[in-house]
Backbone as a chain_set.jsonl record, in Angstrom:
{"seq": "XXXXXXXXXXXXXXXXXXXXXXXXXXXXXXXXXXXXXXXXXXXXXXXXXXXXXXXXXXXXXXXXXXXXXXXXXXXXXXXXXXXXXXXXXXXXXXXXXXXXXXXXXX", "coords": {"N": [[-25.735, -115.66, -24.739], [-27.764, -116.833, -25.793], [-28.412, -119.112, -25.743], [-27.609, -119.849, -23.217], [-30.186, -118.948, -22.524], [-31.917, -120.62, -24.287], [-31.33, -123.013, -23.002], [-32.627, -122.973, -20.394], [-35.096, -122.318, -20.856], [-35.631, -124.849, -21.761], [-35.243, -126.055, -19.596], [-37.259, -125.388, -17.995], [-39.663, -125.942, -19.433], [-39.424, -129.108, -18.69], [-39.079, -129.397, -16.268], [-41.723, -128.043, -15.435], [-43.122, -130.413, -17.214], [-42.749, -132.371, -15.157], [-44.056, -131.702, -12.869], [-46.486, -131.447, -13.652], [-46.75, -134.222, -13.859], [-46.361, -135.156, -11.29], [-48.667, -133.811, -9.96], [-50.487, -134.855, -10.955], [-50.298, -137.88, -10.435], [-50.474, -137.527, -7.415], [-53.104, -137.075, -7.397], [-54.118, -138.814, -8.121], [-53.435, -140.55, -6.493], [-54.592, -139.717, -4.226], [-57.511, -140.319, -4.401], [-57.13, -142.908, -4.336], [-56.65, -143.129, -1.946], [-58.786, -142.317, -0.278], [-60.937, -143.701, -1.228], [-60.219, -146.497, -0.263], [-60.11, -145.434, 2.609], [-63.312, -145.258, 2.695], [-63.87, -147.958, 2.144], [-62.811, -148.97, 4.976], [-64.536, -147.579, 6.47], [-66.531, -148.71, 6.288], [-66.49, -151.169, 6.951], [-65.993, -151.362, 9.041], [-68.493, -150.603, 10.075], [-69.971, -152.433, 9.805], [-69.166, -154.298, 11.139], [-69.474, -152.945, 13.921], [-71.979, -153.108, 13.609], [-72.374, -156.064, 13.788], [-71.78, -156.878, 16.218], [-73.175, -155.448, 17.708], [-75.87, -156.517, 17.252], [-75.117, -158.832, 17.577], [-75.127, -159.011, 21.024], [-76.947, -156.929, 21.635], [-78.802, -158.941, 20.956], [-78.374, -161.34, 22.918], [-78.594, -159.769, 25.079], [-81.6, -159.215, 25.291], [-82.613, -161.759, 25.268], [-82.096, -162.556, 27.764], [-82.949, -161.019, 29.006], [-82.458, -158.619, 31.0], [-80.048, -156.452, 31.746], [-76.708, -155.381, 32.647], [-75.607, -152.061, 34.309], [-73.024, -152.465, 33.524], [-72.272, -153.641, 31.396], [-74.216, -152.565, 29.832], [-72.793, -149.653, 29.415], [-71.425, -150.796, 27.779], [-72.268, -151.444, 25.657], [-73.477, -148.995, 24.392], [-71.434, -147.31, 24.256], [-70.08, -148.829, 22.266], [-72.524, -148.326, 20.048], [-72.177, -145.778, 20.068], [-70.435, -145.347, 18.847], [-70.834, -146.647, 16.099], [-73.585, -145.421, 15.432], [-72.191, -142.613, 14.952], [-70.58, -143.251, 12.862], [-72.783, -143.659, 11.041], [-74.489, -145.818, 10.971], [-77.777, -147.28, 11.202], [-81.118, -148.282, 11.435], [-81.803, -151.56, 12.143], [-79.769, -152.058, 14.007], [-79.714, -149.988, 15.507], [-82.926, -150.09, 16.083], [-82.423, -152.542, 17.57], [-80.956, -151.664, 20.033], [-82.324, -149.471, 21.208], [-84.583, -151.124, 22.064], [-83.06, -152.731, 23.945], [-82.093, -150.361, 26.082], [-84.131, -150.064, 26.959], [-84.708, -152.325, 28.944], [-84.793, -154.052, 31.885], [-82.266, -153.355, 34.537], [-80.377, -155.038, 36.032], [-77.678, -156.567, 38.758], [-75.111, -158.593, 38.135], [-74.581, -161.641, 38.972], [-74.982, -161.282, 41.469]], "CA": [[-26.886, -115.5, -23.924], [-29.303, -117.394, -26.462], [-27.853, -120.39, -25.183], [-28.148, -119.969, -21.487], [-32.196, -119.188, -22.557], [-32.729, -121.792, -24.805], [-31.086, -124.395, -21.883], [-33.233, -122.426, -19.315], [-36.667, -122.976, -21.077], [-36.221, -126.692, -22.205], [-35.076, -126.646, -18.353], [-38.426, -125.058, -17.35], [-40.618, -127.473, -19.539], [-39.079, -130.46, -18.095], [-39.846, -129.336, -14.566], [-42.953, -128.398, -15.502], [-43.761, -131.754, -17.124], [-42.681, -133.177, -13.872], [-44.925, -130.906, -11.802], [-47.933, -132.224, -14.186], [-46.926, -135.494, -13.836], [-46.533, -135.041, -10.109], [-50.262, -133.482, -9.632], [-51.731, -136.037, -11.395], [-49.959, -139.02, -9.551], [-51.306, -137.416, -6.278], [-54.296, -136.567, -7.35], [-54.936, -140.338, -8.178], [-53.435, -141.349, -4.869], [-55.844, -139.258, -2.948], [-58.309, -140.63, -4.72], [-57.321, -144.558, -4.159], [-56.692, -143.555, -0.333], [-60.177, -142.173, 0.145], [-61.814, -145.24, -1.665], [-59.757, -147.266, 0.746], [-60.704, -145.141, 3.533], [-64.24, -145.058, 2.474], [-64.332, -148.958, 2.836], [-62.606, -149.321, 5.877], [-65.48, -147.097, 7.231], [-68.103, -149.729, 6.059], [-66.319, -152.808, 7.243], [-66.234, -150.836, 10.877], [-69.344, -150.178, 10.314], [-70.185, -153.668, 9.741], [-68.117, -155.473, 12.471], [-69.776, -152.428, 14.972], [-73.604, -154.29, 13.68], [-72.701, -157.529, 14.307], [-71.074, -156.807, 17.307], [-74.396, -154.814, 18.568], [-76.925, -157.067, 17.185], [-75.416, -160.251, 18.694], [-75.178, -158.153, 22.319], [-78.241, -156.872, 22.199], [-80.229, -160.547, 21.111], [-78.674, -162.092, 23.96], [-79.412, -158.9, 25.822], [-83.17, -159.528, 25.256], [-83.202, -163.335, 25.318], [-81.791, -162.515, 28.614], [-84.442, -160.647, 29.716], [-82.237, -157.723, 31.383], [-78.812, -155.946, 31.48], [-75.899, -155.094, 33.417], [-74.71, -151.617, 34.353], [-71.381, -152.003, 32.748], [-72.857, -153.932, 29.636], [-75.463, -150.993, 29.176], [-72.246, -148.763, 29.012], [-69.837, -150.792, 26.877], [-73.179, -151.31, 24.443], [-73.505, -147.209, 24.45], [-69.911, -146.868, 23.384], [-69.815, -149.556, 20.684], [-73.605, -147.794, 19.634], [-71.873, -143.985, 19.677], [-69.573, -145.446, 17.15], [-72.216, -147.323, 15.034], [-73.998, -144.689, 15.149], [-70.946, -141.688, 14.592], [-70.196, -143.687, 10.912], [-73.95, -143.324, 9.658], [-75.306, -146.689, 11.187], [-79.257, -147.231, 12.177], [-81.71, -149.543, 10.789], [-81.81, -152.525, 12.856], [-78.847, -152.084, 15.473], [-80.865, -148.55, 16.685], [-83.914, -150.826, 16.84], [-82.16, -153.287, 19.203], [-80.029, -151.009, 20.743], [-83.481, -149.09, 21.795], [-85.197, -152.041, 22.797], [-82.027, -153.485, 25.091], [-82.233, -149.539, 26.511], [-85.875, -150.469, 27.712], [-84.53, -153.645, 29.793], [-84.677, -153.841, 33.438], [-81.388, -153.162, 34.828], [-79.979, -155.835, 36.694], [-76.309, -157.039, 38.75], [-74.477, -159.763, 37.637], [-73.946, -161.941, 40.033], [-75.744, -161.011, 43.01]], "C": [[-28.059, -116.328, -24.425], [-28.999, -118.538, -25.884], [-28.494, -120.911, -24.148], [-29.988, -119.526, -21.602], [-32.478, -120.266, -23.06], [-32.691, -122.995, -23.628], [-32.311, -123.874, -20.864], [-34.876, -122.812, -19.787], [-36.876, -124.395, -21.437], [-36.016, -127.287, -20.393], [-36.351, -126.595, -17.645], [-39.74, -126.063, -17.68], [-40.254, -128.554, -18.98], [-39.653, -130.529, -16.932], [-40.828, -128.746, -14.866], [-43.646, -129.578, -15.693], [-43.787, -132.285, -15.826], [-43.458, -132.808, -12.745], [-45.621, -131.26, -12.566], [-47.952, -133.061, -13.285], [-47.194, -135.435, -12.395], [-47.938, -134.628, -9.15], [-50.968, -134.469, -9.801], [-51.774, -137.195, -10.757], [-50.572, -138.727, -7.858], [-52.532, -137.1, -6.085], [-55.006, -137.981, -6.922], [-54.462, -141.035, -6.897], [-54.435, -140.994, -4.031], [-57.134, -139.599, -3.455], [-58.564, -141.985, -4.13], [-57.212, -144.312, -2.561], [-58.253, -142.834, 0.572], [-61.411, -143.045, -0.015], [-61.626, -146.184, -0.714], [-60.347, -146.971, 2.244], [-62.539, -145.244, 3.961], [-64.757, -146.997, 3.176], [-64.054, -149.805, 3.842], [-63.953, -148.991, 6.968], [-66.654, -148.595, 7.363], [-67.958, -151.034, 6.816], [-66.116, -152.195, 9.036], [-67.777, -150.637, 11.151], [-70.147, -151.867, 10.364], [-69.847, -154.338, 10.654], [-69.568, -154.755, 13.363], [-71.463, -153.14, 15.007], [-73.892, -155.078, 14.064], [-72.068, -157.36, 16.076], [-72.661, -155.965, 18.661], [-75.366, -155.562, 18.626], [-76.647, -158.656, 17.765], [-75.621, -159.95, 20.484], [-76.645, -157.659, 22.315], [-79.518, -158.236, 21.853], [-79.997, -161.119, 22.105], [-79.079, -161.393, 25.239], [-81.146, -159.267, 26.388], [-83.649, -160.655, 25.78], [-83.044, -162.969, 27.106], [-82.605, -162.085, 29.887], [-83.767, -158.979, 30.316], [-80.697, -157.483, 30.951], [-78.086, -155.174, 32.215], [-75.573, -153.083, 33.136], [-73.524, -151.726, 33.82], [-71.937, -152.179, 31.436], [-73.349, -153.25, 28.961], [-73.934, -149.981, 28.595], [-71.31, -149.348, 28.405], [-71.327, -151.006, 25.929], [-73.406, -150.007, 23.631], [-71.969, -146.623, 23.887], [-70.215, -147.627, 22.114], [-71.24, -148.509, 19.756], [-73.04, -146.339, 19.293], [-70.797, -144.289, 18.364], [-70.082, -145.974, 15.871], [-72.956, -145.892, 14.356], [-73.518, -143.289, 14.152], [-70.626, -142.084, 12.879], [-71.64, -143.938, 10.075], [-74.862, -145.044, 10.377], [-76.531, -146.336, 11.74], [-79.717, -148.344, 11.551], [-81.731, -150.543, 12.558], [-80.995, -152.677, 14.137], [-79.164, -150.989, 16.26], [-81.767, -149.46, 16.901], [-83.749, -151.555, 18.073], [-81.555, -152.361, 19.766], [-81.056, -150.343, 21.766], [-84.004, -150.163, 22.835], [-84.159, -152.48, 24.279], [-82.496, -151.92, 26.512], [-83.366, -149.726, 27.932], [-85.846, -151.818, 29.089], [-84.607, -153.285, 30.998], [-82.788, -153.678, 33.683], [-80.792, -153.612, 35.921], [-78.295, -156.284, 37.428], [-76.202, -158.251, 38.502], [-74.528, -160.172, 38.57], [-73.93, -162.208, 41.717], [-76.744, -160.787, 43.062]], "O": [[-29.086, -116.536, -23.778], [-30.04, -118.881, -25.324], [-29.347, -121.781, -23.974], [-30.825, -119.847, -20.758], [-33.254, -121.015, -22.468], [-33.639, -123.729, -23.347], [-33.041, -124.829, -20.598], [-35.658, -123.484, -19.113], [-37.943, -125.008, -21.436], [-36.389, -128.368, -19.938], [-36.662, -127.464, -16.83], [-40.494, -126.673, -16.923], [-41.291, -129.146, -18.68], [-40.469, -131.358, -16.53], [-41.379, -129.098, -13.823], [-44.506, -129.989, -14.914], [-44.867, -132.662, -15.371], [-43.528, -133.52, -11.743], [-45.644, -132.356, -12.006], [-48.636, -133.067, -12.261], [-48.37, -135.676, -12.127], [-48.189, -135.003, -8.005], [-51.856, -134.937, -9.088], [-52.846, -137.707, -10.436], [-51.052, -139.648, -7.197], [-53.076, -136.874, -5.004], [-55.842, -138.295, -6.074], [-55.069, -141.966, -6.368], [-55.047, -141.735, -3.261], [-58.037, -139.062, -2.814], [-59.616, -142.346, -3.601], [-57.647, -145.211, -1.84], [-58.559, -142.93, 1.76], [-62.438, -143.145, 0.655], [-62.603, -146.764, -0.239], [-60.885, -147.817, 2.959], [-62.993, -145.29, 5.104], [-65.511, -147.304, 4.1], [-64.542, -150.928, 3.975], [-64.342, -149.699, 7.897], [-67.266, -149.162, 8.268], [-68.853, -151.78, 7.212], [-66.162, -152.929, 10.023], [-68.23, -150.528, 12.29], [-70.951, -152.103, 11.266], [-70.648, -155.235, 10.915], [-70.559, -155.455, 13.576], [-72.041, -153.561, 16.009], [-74.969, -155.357, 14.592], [-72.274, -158.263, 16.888], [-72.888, -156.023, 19.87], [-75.983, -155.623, 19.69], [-77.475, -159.447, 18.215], [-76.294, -160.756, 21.127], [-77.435, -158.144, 23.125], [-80.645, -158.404, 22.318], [-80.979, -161.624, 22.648], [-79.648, -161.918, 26.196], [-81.627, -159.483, 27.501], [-84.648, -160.789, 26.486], [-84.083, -163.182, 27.731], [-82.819, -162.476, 31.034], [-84.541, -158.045, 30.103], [-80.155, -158.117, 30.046], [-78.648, -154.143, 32.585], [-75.346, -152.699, 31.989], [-72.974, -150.632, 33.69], [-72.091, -151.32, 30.567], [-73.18, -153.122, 27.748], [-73.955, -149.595, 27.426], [-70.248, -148.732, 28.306], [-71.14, -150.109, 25.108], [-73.501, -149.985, 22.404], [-71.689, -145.627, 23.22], [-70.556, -147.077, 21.067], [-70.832, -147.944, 18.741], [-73.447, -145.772, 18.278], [-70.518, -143.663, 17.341], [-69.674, -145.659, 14.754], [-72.898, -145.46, 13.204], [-74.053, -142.914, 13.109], [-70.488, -141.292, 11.948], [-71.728, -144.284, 8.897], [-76.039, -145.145, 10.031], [-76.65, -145.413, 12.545], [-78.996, -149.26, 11.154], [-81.679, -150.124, 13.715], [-81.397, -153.274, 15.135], [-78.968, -150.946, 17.475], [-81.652, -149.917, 18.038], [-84.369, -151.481, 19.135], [-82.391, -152.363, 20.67], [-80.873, -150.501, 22.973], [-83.9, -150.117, 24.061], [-84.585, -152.499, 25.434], [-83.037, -152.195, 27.584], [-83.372, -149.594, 29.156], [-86.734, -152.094, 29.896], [-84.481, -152.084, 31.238], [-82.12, -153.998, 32.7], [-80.591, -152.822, 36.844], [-77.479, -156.359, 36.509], [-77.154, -159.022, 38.631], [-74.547, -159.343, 39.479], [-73.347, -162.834, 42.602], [-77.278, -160.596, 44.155]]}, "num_chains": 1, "name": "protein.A"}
């Protein structure tokens, strides 16, 4: 019987070590995939800036702004906004808001 214990606890440390080791390896993954995630946010958040602040300068230069344009600017802006953006792409984004509201075309 001492046998079948002694095998049974060097069996239990082992799989314990391996349940350490196993915590720790996911600990540090969820770590590197939240860092990762963290600067995917920024570089969306980045694209969604330039993507607002060239739209709304030619917005302005333009003088006015389309019905549809107003509402694909208002989407890209709820997602700008949604990841923490302001500063400068709320400023234009405001200002474009303020434009006359014009059709394309006709």
């Amino acid at each position: 019987m001492e046998l079948n214990s002694a095998i049974l606890a060097i069996f239990g440390v082992s799989v314990f070590g391996v349940l350490v080791k196993l915590l720790a390896y996911s600990k540090a993954r969820k770590g590197l995939i939240e860092r990762r995630l963290k600067k995917l946010e920024e570089a969306n958040l980045a694209m969604l800036h330039d993507s607002i602040y060239e739209k709304c300068s030619h917005y302005i230069e333009q003088g006015f702004i389309s019905v549809d344009d107003l509402d694909n600017l208002e989407y890209l802006f709820s997602g700008y906004s949604g990841l923490g953006g302001n500063g400068t792409g709320e400023t234009l984004y405001n200002k474009v808001k303020e434009l006359p509201i014009r059709k394309i075309g006709g």
